[in-house]
C-alpha positions, 0 to 999 in steps of 0.5 A: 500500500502506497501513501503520501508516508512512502513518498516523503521518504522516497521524496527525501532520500532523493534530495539527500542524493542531490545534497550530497551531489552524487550525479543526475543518473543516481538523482532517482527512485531506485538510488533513493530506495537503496539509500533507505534500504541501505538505512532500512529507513522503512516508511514510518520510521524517523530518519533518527532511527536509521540503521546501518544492515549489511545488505546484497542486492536482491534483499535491496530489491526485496526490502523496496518491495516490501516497504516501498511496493517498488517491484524490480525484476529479477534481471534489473539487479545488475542494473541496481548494483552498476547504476547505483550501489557502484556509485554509493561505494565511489562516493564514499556513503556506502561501504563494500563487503565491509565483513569480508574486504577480501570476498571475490569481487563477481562473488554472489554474496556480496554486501554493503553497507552504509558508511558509519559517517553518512549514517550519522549525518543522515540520523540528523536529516531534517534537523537543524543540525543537519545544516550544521555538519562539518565535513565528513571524514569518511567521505574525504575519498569522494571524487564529488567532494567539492559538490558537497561544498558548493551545494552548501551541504558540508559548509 
């Protein structure tokens, strides 16, 4: 069942992908249900209560059906892991097979996480210190770094 509830965190998730200037390909509903995933950010759920799960691709793609009743296709998951959890793990806010650094990279039980950083600034959305964070160590790697300070993001 789909309501307004659902949409404001798909909603806002896609702003906080923009604030944080990940590129126009991952300013979407798949890359924000993955963030939610990722945060399991369910639609009743405050963005203070946010987790940090390690989660493979299929259970992203489960939990935004369960949660979100965004159904992908079985053959949509490389799309899911290329277009958008590639660029998660690039850009620093989402870590990869953090309990197992040396697991194959074509293995199929292949995991990630939120970074530590980015679960604690985003627990702080829509509060006013949100608009207050300083930079982030755990993002120092991101190749869109310097976005996050002309957004005004990390001022």
């Amino acid at each position: 069942m789909t309501d307004k509830k659902n949409h404001k965190h798909i909603t806002e998730a896609n702003q906080i992908l923009i604030s944080l200037g990940l590129p126009r390909a991952q300013q979407n509903e798949r890359s924000a249900l993955c963030l939610l995933a990722l945060l399991n950010l369910t639609p009743r759920k405050r963005w203070a209560l946010a987790e940090n799960p390690l989660m493979g691709i299929t259970p992203i793609m489960a939990w935004a059906r369960e949660y979100y009743q965004k159904e992908y296709a079985p053959n949509t998951r490389e799309t899911v892991r290329r277009q958008t959890m590639h660029q998660f793990v690039e850009a620093g806010i989402a870590l990869y097979n953090p309990d197992q650094p040396d697991r194959p990279v074509n293995s199929p039980k292949a995991l990630y996480q939120i970074e530590p950083a980015t679960l604690e600034l985003l627990r702080d959305f829509g509060a006013k210190a949100w608009r207050e964070k300083p930079a982030i160590p755990g993002l120092l790697k991101c190749p869109y770094k310097s976005m996050y300070y002309k957004s005004g993001f990390l001022a």
